[in-house]
C-alpha positions as a printed NumPy array, in Angstrom:
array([[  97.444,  138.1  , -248.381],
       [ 100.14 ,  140.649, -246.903],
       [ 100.851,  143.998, -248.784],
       [ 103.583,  146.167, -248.283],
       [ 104.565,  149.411, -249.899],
       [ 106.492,  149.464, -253.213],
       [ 109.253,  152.442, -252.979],
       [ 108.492,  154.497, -256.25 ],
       [ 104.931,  152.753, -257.393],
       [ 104.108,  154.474, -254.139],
       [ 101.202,  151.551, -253.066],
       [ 100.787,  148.657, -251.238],
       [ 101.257,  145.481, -253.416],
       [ 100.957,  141.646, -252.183],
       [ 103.743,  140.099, -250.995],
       [ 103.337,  137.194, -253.107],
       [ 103.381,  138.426, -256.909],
       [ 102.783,  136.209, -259.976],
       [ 105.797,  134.563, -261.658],
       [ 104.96 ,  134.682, -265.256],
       [ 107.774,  132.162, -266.842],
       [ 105.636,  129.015, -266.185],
       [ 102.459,  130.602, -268.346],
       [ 104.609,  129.872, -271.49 ],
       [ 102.786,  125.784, -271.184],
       [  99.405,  126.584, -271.508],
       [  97.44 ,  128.424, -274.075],
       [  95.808,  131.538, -274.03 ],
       [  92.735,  130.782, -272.545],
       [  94.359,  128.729, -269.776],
       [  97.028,  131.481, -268.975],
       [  93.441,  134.16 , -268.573],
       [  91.691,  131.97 , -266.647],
       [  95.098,  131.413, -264.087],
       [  95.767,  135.165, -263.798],
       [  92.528,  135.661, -263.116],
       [  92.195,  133.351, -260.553],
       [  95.406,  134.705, -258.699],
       [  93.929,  138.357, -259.016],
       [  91.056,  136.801, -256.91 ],
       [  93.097,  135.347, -254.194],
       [  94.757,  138.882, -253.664],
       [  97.904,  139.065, -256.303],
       [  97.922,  142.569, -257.493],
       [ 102.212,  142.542, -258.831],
       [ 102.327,  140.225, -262.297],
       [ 106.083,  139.527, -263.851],
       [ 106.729,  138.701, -267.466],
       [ 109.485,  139.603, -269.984],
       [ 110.429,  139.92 , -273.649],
       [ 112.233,  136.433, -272.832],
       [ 109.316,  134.354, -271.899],
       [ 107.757,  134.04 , -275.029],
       [ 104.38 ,  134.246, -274.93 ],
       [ 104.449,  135.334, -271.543],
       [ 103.796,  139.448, -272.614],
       [ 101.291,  138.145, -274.951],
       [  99.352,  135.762, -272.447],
       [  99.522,  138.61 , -269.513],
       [  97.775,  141.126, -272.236],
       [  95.582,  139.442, -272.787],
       [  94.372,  138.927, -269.352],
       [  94.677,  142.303, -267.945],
       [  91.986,  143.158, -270.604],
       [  89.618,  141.233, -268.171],
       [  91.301,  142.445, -264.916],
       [  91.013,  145.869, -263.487],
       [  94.396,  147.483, -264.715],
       [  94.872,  150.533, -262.403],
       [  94.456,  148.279, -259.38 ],
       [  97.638,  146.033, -260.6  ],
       [ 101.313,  146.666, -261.232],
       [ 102.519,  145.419, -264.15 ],
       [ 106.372,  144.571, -264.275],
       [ 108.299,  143.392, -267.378],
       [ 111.708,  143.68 , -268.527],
       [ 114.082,  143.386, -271.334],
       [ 117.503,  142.04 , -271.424],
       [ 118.941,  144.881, -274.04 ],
       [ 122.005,  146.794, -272.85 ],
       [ 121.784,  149.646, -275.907],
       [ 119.421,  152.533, -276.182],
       [ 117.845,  151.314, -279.711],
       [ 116.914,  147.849, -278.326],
       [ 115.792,  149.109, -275.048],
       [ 113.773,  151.187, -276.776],
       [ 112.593,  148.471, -279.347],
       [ 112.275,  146.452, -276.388],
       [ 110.01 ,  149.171, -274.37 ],
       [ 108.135,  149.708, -277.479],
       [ 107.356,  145.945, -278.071],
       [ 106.469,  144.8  , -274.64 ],
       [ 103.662,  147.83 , -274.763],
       [ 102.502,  146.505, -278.006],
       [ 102.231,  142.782, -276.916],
       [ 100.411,  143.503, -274.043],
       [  98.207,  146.176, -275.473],
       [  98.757,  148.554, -272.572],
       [  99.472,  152.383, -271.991],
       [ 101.958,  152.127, -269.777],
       [ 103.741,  149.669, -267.676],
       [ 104.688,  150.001, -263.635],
       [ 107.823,  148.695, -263.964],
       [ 110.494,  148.076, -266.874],
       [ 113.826,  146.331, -265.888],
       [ 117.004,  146.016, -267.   ],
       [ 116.783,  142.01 , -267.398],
       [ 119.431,  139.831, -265.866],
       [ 122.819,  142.327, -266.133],
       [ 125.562,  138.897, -266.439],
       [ 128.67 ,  141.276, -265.865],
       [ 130.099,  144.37 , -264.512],
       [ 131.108,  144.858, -268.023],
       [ 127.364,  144.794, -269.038],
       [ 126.574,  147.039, -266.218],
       [ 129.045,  149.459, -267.675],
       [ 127.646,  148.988, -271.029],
       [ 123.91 ,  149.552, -269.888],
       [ 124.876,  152.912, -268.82 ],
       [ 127.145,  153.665, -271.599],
       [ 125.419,  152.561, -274.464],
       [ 122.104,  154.051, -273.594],
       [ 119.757,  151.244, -272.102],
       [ 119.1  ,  153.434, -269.203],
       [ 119.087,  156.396, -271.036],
       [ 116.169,  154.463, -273.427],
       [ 114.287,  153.919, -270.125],
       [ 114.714,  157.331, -268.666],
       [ 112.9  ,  158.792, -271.743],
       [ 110.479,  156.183, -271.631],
       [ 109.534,  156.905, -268.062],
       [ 109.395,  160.769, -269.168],
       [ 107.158,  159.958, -272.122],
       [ 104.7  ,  158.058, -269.394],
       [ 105.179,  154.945, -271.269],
       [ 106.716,  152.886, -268.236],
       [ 106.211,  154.575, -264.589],
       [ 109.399,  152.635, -262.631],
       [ 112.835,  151.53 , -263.674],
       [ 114.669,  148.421, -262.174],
       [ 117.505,  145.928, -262.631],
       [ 117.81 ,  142.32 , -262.229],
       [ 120.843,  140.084, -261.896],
       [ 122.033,  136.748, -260.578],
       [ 124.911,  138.825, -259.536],
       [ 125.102,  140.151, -256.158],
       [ 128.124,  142.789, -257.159],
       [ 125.658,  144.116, -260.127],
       [ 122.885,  145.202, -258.011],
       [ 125.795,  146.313, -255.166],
       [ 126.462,  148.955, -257.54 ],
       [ 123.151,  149.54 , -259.025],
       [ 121.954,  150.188, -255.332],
       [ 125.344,  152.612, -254.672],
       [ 125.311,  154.661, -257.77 ],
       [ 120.862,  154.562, -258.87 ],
       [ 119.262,  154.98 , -255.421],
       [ 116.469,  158.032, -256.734],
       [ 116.361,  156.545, -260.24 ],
       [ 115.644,  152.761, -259.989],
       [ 112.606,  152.234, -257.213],
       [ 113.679,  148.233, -257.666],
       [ 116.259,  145.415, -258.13 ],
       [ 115.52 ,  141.382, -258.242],
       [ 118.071,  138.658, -257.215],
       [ 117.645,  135.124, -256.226],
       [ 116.152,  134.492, -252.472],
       [ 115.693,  131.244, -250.863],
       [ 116.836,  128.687, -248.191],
       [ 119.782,  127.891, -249.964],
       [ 120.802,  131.   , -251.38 ],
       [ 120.632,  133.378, -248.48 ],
       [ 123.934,  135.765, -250.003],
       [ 122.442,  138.743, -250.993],
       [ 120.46 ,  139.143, -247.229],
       [ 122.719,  142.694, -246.381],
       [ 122.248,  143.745, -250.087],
       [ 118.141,  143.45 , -249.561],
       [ 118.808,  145.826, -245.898],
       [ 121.005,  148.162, -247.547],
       [ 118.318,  148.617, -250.885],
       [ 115.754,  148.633, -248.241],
       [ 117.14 ,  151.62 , -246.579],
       [ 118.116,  153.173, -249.707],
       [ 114.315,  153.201, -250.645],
       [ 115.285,  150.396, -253.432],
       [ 112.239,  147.936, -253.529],
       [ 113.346,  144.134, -253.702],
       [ 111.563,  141.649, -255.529],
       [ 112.915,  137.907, -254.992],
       [ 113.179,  135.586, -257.851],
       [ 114.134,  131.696, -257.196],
       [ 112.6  ,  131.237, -253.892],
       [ 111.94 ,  127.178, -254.246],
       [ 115.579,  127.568, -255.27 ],
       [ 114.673,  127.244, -259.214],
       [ 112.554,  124.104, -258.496],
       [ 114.681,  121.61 , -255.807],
       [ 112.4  ,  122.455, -252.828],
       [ 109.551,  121.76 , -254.319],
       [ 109.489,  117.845, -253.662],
       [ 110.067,  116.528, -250.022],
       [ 110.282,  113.247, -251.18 ],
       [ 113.597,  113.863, -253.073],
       [ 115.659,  114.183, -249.637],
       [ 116.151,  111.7  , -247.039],
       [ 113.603,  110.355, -244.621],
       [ 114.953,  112.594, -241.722],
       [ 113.675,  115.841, -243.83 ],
       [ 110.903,  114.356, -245.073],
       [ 109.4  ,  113.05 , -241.733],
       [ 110.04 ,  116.489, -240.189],
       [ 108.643,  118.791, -242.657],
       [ 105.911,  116.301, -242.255],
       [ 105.356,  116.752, -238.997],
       [ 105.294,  120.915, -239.455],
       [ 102.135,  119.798, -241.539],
       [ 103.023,  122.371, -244.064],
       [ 104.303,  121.305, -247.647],
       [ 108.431,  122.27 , -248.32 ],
       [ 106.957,  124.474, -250.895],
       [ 104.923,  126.511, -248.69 ],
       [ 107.975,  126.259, -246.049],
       [ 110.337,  127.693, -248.699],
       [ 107.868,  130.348, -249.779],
       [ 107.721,  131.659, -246.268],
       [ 111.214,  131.757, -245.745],
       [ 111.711,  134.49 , -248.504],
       [ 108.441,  135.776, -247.715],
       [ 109.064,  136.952, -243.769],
       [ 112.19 ,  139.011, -244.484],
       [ 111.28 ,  142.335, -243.416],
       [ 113.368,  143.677, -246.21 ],
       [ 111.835,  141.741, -249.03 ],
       [ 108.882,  143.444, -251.162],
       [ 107.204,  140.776, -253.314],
       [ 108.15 ,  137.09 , -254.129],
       [ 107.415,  136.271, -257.401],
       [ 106.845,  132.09 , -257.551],
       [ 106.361,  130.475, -260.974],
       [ 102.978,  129.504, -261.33 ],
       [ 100.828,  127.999, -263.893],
       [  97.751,  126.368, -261.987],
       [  95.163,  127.82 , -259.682],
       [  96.228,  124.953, -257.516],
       [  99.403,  126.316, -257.446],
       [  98.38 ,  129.682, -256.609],
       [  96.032,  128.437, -254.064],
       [  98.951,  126.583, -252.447],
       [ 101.503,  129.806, -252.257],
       [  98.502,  132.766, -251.275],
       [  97.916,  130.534, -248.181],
       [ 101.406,  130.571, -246.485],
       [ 101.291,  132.462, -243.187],
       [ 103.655,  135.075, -242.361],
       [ 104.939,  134.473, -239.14 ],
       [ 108.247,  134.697, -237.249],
       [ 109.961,  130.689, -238.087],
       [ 109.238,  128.113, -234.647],
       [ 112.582,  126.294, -233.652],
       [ 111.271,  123.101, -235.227],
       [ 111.185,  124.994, -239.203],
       [ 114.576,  126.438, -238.331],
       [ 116.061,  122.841, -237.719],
       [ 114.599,  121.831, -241.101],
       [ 116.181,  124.756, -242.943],
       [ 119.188,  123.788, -241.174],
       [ 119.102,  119.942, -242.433],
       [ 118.015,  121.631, -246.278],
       [ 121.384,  123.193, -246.175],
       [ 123.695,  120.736, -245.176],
       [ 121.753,  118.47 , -247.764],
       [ 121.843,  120.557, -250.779],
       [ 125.073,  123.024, -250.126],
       [ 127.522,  120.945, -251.797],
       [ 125.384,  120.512, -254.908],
       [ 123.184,  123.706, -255.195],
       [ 124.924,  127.065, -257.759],
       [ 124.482,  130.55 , -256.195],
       [ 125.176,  131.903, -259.099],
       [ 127.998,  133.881, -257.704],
       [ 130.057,  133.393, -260.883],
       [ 133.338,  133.004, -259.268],
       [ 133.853,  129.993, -261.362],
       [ 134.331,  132.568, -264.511],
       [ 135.587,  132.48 , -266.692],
       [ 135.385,  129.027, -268.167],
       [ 138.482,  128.435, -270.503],
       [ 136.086,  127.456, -273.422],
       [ 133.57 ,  129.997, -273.089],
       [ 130.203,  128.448, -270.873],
       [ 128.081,  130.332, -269.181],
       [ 128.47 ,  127.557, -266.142],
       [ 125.236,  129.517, -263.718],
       [ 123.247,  129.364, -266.297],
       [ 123.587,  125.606, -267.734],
       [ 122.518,  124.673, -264.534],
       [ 119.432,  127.172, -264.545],
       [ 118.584,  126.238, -267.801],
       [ 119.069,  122.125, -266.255],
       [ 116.232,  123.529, -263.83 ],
       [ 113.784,  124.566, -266.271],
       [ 114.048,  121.358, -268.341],
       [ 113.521,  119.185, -264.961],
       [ 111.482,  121.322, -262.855],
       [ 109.439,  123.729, -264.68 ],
       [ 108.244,  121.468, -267.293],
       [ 109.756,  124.174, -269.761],
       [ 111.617,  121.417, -271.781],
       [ 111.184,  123.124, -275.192],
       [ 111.667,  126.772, -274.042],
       [ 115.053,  125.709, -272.121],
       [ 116.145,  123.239, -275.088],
       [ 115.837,  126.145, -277.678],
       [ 118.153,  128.507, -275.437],
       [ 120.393,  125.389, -274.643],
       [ 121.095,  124.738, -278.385],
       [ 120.901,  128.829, -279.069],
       [ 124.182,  129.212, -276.947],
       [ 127.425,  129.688, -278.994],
       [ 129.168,  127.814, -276.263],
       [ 126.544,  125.066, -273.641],
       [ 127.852,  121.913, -271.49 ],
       [ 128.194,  119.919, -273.901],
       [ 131.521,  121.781, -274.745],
       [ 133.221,  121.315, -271.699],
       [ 136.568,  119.844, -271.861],
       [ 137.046,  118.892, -267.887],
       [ 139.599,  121.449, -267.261],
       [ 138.476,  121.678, -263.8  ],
       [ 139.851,  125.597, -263.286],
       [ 136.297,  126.454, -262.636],
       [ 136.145,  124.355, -259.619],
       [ 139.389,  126.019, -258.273],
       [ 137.32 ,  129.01 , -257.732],
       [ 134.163,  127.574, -256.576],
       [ 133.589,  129.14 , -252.827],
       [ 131.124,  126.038, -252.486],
       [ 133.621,  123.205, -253.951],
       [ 130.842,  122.281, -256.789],
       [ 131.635,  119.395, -258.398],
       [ 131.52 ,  121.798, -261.55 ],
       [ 132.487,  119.274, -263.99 ],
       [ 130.397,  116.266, -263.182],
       [ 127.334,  118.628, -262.721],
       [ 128.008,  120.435, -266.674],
       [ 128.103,  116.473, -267.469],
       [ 124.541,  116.005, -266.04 ],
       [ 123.107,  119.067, -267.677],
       [ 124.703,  117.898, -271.159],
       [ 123.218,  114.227, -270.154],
       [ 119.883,  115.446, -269.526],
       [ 119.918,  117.606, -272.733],
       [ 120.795,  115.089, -275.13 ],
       [ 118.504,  112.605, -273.551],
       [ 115.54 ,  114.874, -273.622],
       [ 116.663,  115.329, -277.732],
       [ 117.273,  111.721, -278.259],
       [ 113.484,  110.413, -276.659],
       [ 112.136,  113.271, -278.714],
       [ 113.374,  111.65 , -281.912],
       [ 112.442,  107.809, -280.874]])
């Protein structure tokens, strides 16, 4: 394992940290006995969140066989007001039966506007206290939204020590945002890096790919792992995982400079997947009926890839407004800098959903 210092936690932590959204599948038991397992392969960074379900619960209960001052402990909360921060602060603590936590994040800022209301409504100010009251240690912010965390590096460099954003062979955007948080002391921790599940599988792209990442002897897993991993401005990579076989898999990667061969591959990923793969950039806002197009397809992810089906159905069906309300408008796709085939891919996610509903019910 690599370690690198964290900006703010002030200590070396690996550069592969444990994804905690996948735990949500097992029970208890199963979820201590993987977290363990990763502690003893060298993963001293866990990530949860209020979101994840049990995730808080599932991590507490682990670090109660794990040496706590020897990991750091991130979790966040998606609340943009002081009182639900603080609820939010107050309940994560509780869950995981802990003093304190590392690191407490603003969780997935959609919008300028919810930037704007973060700071104005008190979230931050809920934190600040928090971190004065030695309840949480660290503040950060995570987005899908490279502008967000543009201005939460500008105007919080000394009071966040970290911001998260999606990192992988695909979606390589926010590479001068990671430099410029890097030199600003700002810690970056890289959600996404199998590109929410679609590197995973060789076998789903054509035989070209497939006999060359063969050939590196390496899995496109571990290939897409390194990728995110070697950038000199990246802190931790935190991978989904649910299976000391997946753990084992991502804590072997090697961290060396990319041969000519792997840099061909990534080029071939590219050109495969860049006319079908969201960055999230959410130029395509807003849609005229109200979807939150990034994350239907997200959401599609977890249903197909993270063997979350139940978890992503329940915030599917929870959204006032999902893909199943699209009328085919097609403005979205106006603004698309990748020319997504917006519509037909909202139809896939709404296909997928209401299959996964109907075979439930058979």
């Amino acid at each position: 394992m690599k370690y690198v210092e964290m900006f703010g936690v002030n200590r070396e932590i690996s550069k592969i940290g444990f994804g905690g959204i996948p735990i949500q599948k097992l029970d208890k038991a199963q979820a201590v006995k993987v977290l363990a397992h990763a502690f003893d392969r060298g993963i001293n960074y866990i990530d949860t969140a209020r979101g994840y379900s049990v995730s808080e619960e599932y991590v507490g209960a682990a670090l109660k066989q794990l040496p706590r001052k020897e990991i750091v402990l991130a979790t966040k909360c998606p609340a943009l007001d002081y009182d639900n921060m603080k609820k939010g602060i107050e309940t994560s603590l509780k869950t995981m039966q802990v003093d304190y936590i590392d690191l407490y994040q603003v969780h997935n800022i959609a919008t300028l506007a919810n930037y704007d209301k973060a700071m104005e409504q008190g979230a931050f100010a809920a934190l600040e206290e928090a971190k004065q009251k030695g309840q949480i240690l660290n503040i950060g912010v995570t987005s899908h939204i490279k502008s967000v965390l543009e201005r939460a590096v500008d105007e919080l460099s000394g009071k966040i020590c970290s911001i998260m954003y999606p990192y992988n062979i695909i979606e390589t955007q926010g590479e001068d945002l990671f430099e410029k948080a890097y030199k600003n002391k700002i810690s970056v921790i890289i959600m996404k890096p199998i590109c929410g599940g679609n590197l995973s599988d060789v076998n789903l792209f054509d035989k070209c790919i497939s006999e060359r990442v063969s050939k590196l002897k390496t899995t496109l897993g571990k290939l897409a792992l390194r990728f995110t991993a070697v950038n000199k401005y990246v802190t931790c990579v935190i991978p989904g995982m649910a299976s000391e076989e997946e753990i084992d898999e991502n804590t072997s990667i090697n961290f060396e400079e990319f041969t000519p061969d792997e840099l061909e591959v990534f080029d071939l990923l590219r050109k495969s997947l860049d006319n079908s793969i969201c960055r999230r950039c959410n130029y395509c806002a807003p849609c005229t009926v109200g979807i939150d197009i990034p994350t239907m397809f997200t959401l599609q992810n977890y249903l197909k890839n993270y063997d979350l089906a139940e978890w992503a159905l329940s915030r599917f069906t929870g959204l006032a407004k999902n893909a199943d309300n699209c009328i085919g408008c097609g403005v979205c796709e106006t603004r698309c800098p990748y020319n997504l085939p917006i519509r037909d891919k909202l139809h896939g996610v709404s296909r997928d959903f209401n299959d996964y509903i109907k075979n439930k019910q058979k």
